[in-house]
N, C-alpha and C positions, 0 to 999 in steps of 0.2 A: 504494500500500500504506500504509496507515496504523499508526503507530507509538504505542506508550502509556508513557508516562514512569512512575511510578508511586514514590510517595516518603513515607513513614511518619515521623511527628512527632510524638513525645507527650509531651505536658508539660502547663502548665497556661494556661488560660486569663489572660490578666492585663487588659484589660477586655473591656465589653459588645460581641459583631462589630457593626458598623459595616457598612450596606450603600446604595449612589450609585447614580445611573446616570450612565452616560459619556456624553458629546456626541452619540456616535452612538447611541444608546438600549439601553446591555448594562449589565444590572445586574451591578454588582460588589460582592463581601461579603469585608471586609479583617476577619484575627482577627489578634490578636496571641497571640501564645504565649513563654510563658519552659520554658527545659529545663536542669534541671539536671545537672551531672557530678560525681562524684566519686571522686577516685583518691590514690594515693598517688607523693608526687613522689620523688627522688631520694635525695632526706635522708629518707625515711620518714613523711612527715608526710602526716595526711588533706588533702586540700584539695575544698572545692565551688568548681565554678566553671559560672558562669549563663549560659547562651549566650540571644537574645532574639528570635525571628522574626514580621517579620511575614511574614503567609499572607493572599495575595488570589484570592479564586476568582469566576472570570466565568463569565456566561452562567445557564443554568440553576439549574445548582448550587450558587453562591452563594444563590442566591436561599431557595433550599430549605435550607442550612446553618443559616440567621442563625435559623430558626423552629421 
């Protein structure tokens, strides 16, 4: 039975994806992404705080993202 993870991320680009092949010939497309948050702390105060992922997608997919 096959299972699908499935994971939503939206934010901003921060550079150009970036796409390799591995040893064993799978193309891979790394993007980076920045997300920001903004909330209020304890004491009232706004705060942004910038979380930074990178995101690599193989096989097909990458391939098809980066273009």
């Amino acid at each position: 039975m096959n299972q699908l993870n499935t994971i939503l991320i939206e934010g901003n680009i921060t550079r150009n994806p970036e796409v390799h092949i591995s040893p064993n010939g799978v193309k891979i497309c790394k993007i980076p992404i920045a997300v920001n948050r903004f909330y209020k702390n304890t004491a009232g105060e706004n705060v942004n705080e910038v979380s930074y992922f990178d995101i690599e997608i193989a096989k097909y997919n990458g391939h098809q993202r980066a273009y």
